[in-house]
C-alpha positions as CSV (number, residue, x, y, z in Angstrom):
1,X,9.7,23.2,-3.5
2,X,12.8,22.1,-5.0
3,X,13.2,18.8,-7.6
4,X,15.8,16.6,-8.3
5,X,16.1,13.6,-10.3
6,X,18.4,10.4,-9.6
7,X,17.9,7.1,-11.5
8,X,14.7,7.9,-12.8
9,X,13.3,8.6,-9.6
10,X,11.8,12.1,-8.7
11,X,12.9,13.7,-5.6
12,X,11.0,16.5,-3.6
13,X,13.0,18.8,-1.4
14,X,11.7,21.9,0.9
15,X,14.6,24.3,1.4
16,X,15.2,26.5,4.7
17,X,17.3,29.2,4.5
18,X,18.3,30.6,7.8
19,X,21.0,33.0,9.5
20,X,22.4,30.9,11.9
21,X,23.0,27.5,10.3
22,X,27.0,26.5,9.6
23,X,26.5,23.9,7.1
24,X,23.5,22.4,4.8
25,X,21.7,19.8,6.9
26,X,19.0,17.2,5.6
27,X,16.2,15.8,7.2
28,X,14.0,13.3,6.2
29,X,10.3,13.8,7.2
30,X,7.9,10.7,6.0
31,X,4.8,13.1,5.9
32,X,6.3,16.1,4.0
33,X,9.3,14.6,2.1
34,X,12.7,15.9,2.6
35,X,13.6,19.0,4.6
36,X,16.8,20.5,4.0
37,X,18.0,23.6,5.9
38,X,20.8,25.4,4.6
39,X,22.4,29.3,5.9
40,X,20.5,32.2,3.9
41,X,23.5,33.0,2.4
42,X,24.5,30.1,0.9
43,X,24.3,29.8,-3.1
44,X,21.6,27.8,-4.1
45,X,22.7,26.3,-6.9
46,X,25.1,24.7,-4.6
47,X,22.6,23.8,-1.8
48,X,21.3,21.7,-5.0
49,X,24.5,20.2,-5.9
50,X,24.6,19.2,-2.4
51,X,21.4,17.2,-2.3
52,X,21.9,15.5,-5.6
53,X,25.2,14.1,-3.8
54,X,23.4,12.9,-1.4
55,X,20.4,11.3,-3.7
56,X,21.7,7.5,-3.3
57,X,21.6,8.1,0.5
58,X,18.2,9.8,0.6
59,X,16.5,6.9,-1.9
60,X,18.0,4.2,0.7
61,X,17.5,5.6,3.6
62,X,13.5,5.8,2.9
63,X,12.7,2.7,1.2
64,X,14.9,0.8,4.0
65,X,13.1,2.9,6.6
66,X,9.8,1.9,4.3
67,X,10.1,-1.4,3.6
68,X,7.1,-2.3,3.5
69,X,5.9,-0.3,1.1
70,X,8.6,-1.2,-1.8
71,X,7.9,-4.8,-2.1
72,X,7.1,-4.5,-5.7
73,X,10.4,-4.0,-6.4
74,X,12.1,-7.1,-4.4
75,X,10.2,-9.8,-6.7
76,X,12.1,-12.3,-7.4
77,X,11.0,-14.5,-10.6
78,X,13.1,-17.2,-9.8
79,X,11.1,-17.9,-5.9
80,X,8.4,-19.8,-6.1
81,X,6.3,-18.7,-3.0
82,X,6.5,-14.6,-2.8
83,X,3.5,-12.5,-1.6
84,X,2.7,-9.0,-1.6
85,X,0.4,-6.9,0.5
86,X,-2.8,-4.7,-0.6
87,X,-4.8,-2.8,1.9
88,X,-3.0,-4.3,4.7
89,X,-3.6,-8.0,4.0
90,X,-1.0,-10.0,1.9
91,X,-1.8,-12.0,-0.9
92,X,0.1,-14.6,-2.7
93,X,1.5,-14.1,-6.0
94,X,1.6,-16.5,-9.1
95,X,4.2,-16.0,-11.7
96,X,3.5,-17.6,-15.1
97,X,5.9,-17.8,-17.9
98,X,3.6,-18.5,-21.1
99,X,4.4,-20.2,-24.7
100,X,1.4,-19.1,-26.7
101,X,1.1,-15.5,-25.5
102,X,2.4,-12.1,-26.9
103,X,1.9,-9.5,-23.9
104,X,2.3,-9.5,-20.2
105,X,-0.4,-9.2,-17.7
106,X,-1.1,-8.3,-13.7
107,X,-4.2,-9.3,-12.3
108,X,-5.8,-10.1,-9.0
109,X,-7.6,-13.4,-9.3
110,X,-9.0,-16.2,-7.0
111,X,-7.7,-14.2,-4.0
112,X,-4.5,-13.9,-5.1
113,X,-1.9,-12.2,-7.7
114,X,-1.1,-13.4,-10.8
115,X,1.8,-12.1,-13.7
116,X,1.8,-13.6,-17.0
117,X,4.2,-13.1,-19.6
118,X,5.5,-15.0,-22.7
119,X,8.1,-16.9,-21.7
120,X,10.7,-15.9,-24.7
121,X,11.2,-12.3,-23.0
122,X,14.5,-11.6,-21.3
123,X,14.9,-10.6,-17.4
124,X,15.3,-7.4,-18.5
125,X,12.0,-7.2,-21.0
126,X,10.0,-9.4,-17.7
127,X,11.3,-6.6,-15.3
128,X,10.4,-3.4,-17.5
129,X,6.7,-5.8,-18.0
130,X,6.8,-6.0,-14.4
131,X,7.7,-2.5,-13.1
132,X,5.3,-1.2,-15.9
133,X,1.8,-3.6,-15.2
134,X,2.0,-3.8,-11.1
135,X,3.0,0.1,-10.9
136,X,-0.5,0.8,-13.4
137,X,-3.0,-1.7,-11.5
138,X,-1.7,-0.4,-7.8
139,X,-2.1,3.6,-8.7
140,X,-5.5,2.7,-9.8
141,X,-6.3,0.9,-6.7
142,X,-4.7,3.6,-4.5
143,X,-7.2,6.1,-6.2
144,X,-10.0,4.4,-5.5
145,X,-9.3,3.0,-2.3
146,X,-7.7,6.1,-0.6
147,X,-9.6,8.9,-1.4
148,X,-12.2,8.0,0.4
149,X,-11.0,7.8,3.5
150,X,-10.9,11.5,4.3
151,X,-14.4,12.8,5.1
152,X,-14.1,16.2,4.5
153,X,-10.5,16.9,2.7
154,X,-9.8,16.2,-1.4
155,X,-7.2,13.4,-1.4
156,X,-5.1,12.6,-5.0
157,X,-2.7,10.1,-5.6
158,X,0.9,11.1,-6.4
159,X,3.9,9.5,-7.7
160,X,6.6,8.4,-5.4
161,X,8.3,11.2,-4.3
162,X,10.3,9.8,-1.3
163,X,7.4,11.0,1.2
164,X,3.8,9.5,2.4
165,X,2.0,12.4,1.5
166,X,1.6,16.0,1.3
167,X,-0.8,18.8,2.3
168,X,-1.2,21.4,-0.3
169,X,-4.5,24.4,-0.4
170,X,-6.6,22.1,-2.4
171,X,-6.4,18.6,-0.1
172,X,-3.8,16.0,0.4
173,X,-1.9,14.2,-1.7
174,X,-0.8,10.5,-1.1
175,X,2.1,8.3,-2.3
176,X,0.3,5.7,-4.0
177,X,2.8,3.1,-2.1
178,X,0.1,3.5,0.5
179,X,-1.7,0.8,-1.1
180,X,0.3,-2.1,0.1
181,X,-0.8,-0.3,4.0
182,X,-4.1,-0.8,5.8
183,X,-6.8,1.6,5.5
184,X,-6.8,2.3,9.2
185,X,-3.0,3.4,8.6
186,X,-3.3,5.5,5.8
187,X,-5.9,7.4,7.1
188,X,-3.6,8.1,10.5
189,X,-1.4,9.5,7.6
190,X,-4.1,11.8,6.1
191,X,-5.7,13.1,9.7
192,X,-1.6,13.9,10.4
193,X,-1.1,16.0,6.9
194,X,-4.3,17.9,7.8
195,X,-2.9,18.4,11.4
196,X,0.9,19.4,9.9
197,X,2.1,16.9,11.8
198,X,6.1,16.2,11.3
199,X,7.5,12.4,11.6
């Protein structure tokens, strides 16, 4: 497995070398990340430069194919009425700037979500607060949630690595995105990467 990184954001990449292929083709799988394909003699260094020209495309084509799963990062602070999903169900979200506070916080409360932060910071401080807090409290979640809904296979949570999941010798591993997705879902997703299943 290959790895590149584009704007901070880790990319996987199986490569396929084979006789018969003109040109470096890439394919994006959802269970298995992305597959590129490229002639056995072509330089590899090369295949990479390649993929790493097409990392903007690869990021957008996923999350836009995965919305759903990158609501996080659409959060407007300026909306007043903005909700985000957990485990299939979609809760509303409370955004409160604060005068007498120091540090930001993510909770879930009251059946619903609720960011604080002192209200001196800066979009760009909020954002980082933001990006920082949710990403913590949903990988958290999305290891205990997740993992137990294989019966007999180890499931981990990974980072986001522009796939749902992958099957490796010791269990599965899960993108833990997954989260914001139903647990009926997310298992389909697990009983698939222990089938090998390709989207």
């Amino acid at each position: 497995m290959q790895t590149i990184v584009y704007d901070d954001k880790e990319i996987h990449y199986d490569l396929h070398k084979k006789p018969d292929v003109p040109f470096i083709k890439i394919y994006m799988d959802d269970l298995n990340g992305v597959q590129v394909t490229a002639s056995s003699n072509k330089d590899e260094t090369r295949i990479r430069a390649f993929v790493e020209k097409k990392a903007g495309w690869i990021i957008d084509r996923w999350c836009g194919t995965h919305e759903d799963l990158y609501i996080l990062d659409t959060i407007d602070f300026k909306e007043e009425e903005q909700r985000i999903p957990y485990l299939g169900r979609s809760y509303k979200l409370k955004i409160h700037p604060e005068t007498d506070s120091t540090e930001a916080s993510f909770a879930f409360r009251k059946g619903g979500f609720a960011f604080h932060f002192p209200q001196e910071w800066n979009e760009e401080k909020r954002q980082e607060a933001w990006r920082e807090q949710t990403k913590a409290w949903f990988k958290q979640k999305a290891a205990d949630k997740l993992a137990s809904l294989a019966e007999e296979t180890s499931v981990s949570i990974e980072e986001d690595h522009i796939r749902l999941g992958r099957k490796h010798k010791d269990g599965i591993q899960l993108n833990w995105r997954l989260v914001h997705r139903p647990k009926e879902t997310t298992a389909r997703t697990i009983q698939d990467l222990i089938e090998e299943k390709a989207y």
